[in-house]
LUMPA-817176 format. One line per 5 residues: number of its first residue (from 0); for each residue x, y, z of C-alpha. Coordinates in steps of 0.25 Angstrom, whole numbers. Layout:
REM residues N
NUM) X,Y,Z; ...
REM end
This chain:
REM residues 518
0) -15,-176,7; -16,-192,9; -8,-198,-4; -14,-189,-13; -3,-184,-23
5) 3,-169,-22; 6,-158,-33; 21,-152,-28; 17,-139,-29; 8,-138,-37
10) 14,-129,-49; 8,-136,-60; 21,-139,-68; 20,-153,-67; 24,-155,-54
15) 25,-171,-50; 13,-176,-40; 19,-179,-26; 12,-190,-17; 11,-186,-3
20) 21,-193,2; 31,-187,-8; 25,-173,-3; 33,-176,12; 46,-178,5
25) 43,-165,-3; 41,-157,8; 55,-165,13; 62,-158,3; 56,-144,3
30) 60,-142,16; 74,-143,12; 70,-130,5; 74,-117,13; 74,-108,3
35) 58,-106,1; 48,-108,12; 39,-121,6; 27,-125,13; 13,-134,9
40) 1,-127,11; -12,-132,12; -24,-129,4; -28,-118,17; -14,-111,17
45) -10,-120,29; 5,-123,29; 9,-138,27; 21,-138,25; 33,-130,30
50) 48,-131,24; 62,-126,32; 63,-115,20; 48,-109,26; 54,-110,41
55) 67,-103,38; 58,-93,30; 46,-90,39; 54,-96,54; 41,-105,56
60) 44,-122,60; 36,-130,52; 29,-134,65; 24,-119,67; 18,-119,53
65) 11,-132,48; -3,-130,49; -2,-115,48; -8,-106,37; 3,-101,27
70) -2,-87,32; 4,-86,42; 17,-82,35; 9,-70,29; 10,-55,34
75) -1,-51,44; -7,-39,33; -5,-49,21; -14,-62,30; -26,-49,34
80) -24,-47,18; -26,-62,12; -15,-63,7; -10,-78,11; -24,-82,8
85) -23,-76,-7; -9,-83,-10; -15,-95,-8; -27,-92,-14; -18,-90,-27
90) -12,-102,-26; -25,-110,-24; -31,-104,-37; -18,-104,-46; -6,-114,-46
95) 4,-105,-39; 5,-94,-29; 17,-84,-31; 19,-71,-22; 27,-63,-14
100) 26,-55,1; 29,-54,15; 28,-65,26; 31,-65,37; 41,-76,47
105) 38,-82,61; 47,-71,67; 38,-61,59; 49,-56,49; 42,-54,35
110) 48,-59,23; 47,-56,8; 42,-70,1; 41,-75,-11; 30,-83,-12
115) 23,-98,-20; 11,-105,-17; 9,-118,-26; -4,-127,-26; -1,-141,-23
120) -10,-151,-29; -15,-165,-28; -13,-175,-39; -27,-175,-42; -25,-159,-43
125) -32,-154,-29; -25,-141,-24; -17,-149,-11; -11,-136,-4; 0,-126,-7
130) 16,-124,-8; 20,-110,-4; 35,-107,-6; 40,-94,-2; 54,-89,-2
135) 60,-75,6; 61,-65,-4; 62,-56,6; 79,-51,2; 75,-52,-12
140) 63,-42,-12; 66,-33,0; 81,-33,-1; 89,-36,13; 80,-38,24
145) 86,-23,30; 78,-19,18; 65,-28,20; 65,-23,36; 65,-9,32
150) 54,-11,22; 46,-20,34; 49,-8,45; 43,2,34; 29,-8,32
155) 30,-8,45; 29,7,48; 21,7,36; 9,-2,42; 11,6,56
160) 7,21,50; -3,17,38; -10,11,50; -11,22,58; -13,31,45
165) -26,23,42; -31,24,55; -29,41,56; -35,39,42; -46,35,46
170) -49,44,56; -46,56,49; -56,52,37; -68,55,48; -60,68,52
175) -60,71,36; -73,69,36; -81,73,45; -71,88,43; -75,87,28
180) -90,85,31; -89,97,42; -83,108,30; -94,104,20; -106,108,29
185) -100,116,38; -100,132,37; -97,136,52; -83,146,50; -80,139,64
190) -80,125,59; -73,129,48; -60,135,55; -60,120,64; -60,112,50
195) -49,119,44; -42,117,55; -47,104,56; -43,102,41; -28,104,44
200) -25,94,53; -33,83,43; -26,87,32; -11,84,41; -18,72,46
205) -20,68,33; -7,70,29; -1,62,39; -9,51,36; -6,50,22
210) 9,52,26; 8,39,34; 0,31,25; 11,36,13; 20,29,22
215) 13,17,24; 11,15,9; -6,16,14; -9,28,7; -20,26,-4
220) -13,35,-17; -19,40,-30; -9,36,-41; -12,40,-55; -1,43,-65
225) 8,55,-61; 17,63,-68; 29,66,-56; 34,81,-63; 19,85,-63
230) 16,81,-50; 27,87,-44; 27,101,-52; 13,103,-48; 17,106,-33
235) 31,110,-37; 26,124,-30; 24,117,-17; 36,110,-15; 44,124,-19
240) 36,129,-8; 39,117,2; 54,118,0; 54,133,2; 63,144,-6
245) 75,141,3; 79,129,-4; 81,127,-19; 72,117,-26; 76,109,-39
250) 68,102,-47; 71,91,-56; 60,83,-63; 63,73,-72; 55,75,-87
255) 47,64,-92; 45,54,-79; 38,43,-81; 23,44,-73; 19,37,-60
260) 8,33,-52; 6,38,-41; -2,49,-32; 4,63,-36; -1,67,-25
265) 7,60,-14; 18,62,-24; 17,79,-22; 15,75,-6; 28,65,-6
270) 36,75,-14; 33,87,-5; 37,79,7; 51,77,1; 53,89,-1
275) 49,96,12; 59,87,18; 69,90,6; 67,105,11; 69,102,27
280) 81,95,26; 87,105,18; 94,115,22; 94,129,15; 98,130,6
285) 96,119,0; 91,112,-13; 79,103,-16; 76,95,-26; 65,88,-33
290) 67,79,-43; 61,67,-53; 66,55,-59; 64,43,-66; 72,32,-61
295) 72,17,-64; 75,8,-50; 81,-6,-50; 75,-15,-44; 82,-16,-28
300) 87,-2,-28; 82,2,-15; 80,-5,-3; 67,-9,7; 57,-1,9
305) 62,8,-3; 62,-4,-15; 53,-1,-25; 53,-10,-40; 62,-8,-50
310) 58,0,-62; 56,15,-66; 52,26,-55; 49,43,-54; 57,48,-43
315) 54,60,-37; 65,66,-29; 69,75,-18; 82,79,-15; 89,89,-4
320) 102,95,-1; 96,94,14; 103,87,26; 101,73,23; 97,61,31
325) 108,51,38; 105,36,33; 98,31,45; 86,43,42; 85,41,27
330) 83,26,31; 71,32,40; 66,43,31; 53,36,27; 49,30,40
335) 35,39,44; 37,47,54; 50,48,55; 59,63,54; 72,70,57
340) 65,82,57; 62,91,71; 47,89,77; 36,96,70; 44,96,56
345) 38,83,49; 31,71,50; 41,61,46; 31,57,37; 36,63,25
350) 47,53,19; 37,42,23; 26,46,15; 34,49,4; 39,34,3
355) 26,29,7; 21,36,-5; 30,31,-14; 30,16,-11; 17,17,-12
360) 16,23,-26; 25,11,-29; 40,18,-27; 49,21,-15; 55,34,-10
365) 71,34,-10; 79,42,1; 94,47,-2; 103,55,9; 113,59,13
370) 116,66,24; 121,82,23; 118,80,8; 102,79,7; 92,70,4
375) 85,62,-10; 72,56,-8; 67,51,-19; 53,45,-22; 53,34,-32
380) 37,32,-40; 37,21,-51; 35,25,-65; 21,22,-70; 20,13,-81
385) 6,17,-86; -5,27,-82; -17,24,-73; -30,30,-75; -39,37,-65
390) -53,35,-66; -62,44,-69; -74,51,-64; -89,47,-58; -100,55,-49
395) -109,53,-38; -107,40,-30; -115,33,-20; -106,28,-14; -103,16,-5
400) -95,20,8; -88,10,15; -79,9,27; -81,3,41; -77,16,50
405) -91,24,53; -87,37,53; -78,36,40; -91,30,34; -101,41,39
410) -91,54,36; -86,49,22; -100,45,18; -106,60,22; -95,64,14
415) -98,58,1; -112,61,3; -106,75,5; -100,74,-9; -116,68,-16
420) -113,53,-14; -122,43,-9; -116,34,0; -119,23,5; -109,17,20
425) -105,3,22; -97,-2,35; -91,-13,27; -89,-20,14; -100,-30,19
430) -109,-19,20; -105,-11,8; -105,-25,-2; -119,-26,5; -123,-11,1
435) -117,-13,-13; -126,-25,-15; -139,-17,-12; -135,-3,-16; -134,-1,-31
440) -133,13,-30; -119,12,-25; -108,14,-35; -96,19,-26; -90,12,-15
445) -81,21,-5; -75,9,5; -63,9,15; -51,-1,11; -51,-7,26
450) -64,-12,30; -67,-23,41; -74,-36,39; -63,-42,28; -66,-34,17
455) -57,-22,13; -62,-11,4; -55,-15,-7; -63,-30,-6; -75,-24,-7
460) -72,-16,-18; -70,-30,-25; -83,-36,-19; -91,-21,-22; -87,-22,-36
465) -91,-37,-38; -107,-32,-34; -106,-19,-41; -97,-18,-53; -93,-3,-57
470) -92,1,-41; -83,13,-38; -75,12,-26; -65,20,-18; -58,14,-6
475) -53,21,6; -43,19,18; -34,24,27; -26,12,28; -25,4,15
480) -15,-4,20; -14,-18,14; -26,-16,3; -16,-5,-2; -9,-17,-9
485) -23,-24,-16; -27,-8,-23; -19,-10,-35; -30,-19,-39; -40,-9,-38
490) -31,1,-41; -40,7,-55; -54,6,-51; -54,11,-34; -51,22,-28
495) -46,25,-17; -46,36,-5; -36,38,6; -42,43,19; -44,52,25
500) -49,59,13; -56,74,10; -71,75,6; -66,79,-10; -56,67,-10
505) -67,59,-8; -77,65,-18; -65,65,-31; -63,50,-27; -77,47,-28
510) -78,54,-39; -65,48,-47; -71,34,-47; -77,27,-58; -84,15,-59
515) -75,3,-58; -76,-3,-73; -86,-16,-72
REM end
């Protein structure tokens, strides 16, 4: 930077200039600082500067750092996902950065940080580089680092079962639909015994599946405002029937609960789980009951991976008078996969995909036992705040069918041609963007979230609509993963469709989708 003058940080509140020499004793005193990680970034993102607070924080010497692109600090799924690349970005087009996330140290622990990017600037007002400070806010947000290990263990085993999930996903979408295809135009009695049988085992496979992705938080969910008491006494039959008339059942459903958003769907499905589990560890006679609240949570009242914000919440309940669990199995309960029942009786996947389900509608899923005395699980859905709209209903498509597998392409395309549509196939968002450009018959595009070649479904939803406002579009995936995080922005005008998924699925979500408002 020669003499030329310096902007401390940057902030634009009359911060004095500091010639270039001064900038050496600056960087003196901050490494006094061991409170807050402070390093100089240059205008790239390559670190230029490196205080003792940023090696205590992160375990890197200011010898293995210099020179080395502020990235490196990131999580693996967060670098894949631009994130260090849109921080700075931020900061380069405002006059400060602020944000929070994980990152990870030299010895690979991850910490919770709290985070500022400053621009620094020359005295003629050129952008010079950056300040980043960050500070571990790891205690404050996640409580002890017990909690913050627990909550890391269960990402963990998240990540392990929504990848295998996506890949079954995946090939049980071709099973679906190449069975689908085979009932539509076959007549032969014979055939038709093998794809009943056939039909069994994909419906359980399916239902594995979406207990693993529950889990993982992957699953994609249909939310829209719910009244709890309805949704529970429209099947109240079925769980009469799933406890048996051995045991006694009691209900207790709070009047006038506030509404939620969530799937009432995968509400019905959680519920039933608890109570089947309600009903094995209970023995006869014994009594079951199922109950709704509203309750309004603190802030901190639970610990890591159960936390959720404070504010008011529905709670649906279960309780038992069964057997109980000992601390060290409550503590397990939710892991997938796990079960103190005898071979052949469950999954494990029960508990896990009711806590799955409820993070992931934005709650938790609480666990109280005592042993000998029974069990209270409890699942905790934030109270809405106002209703959302579902959109309406169109005809006909032809559509644009995307994703780069072959035979997920050629089976779902002969079914939506099944259903009237035109389609049109593309391997890739290059080659769909392409088609878009010189197909002005197209008005629905039916793309997969994870595609190769850099551009997810969700990107070339963005670029499709910026050469043909108005298009439809429904995305797809056994595996959202990451992306799952970006959808909130997209939540009102795309629809999405979990694989595997049956042949009138697929119609009705074509179907529901409108034009997206030009």
């Amino acid at each position: 930077m020669g003499q030329e003058k310096i902007k401390a940080f940057g902030a634009g509140d009359g911060t004095p200039y500091l010639p270039a020499d001064a900038a050496s004793a600056m960087e003196i005193t901050l490494n006094c600082i061991q409170d807050y990680a402070i390093l100089r970034l240059d205008l790239e993102g390559h670190v230029q500067s490196w205080n003792a607070g940023a090696e205590k924080l992160t375990g890197y010497t200011e010898d293995e750092i210099l020179g080395r692109h502020f990235s490196l600090f990131y999580p693996a799924e967060d670098v894949a996902a631009g994130v260090p690349d849109r921080c700075l970005g931020q900061a380069r087009m405002g006059r400060k950065f602020t944000g929070q996330g994980w990152r990870v140290c030299k010895n690979g622990e991850r910490f919770w940080a709290d985070i500022v990017i400053h621009q620094l600037h020359t005295e003629t007002g050129g952008l010079a580089g950056f300040v980043k400070i960050v500070r571990d806010a790891t205690l404050q947000h996640h409580g002890s680092r017990e909690d913050y290990h627990q909550s890391h263990k269960q990402e963990m085993i998240g990540q392990l079962t929504g990848g295998v999930a996506h890949d079954f996903n995946n090939l049980l979408t071709v099973i679906e639909a190449g069975h689908q295809l085979v009932s539509k135009y076959s007549d032969d009695s014979r055939v038709a015994r093998v794809l009943e049988v056939n039909k069994v085992a994909i419906d359980k496979s399916r239902r594995l599946i979406s207990q693993l992705l529950a889990f993982s938080r992957k699953q994609i969910l249909n939310p829209v405002s719910t009244d709890i008491n309805d949704t529970i006494s429209v099947f109240d039959v079925l769980i009469e029937k799933a406890v048996g008339g051995d045991r006694t059942v009691r209900w207790a459903l709070a009047p006038d609960l506030p509404r939620t958003y969530i799937d009432s769907a995968q509400l019905q499905s959680a519920l039933l789980n608890l109570v089947v589990n309600a009903r094995d560890a209970t023995k006869l006679p014994g009594t079951i009951k199922i109950f709704t609240e509203a309750k309004y949570l603190t802030a901190r009242r639970f610990p890591a991976p159960y936390d959720v914000p404070e504010g008011l919440y529905v709670v649906v309940g279960v309780s038992d008078t069964g057997i109980g669990m000992e601390g060290s199995v409550a503590a397990r309960a939710i892991e997938p996969f796990f079960t103190t029942k005898e071979v052949g009786q469950g999954t494990g996947l029960g508990l896990s995909q009711c806590f799955g389900f409820a993070r992931q509608s934005g709650g938790t899923l609480i666990i109280d036992s005592v042993q000998g005395e029974g069990t209270t699980v409890r699942i905790m859905l934030p109270a809405l705040t106002s209703d959302k709209k579902t959109p309406p209903v169109s005809s006909l498509r032809t559509v644009l069918l995307v994703d780069d597998d072959f035979a997920i392409r050629s089976l779902v395309g002969e079914m939506l041609r099944s259903l009237g549509h035109t389609v049109f196939e593309a391997e890739d968002a290059k080659d769909a963007l392409n088609q878009l450009n010189n197909n002005l018959s197209i008005d629905y595009l039916f793309t997969d979230i994870i595609m190769p070649n850099g551009i997810n479904g969700l990107e070339l939803v963005e670029e499709a609509r910026s050469i043909r406002p108005g298009l439809a579009a429904l995305l797809a995936s056994g595996y959202p993963r990451d992306v799952l995080r970006s959808l909130a922005q997209l939540k009102d005008d795309v629809m999405f469709l979990q694989k595997p998924y049956t042949l009138d699925r697929l119609a009705a979500q074509i179907k529901a989708a409108e034009p997206y408002p030009r």
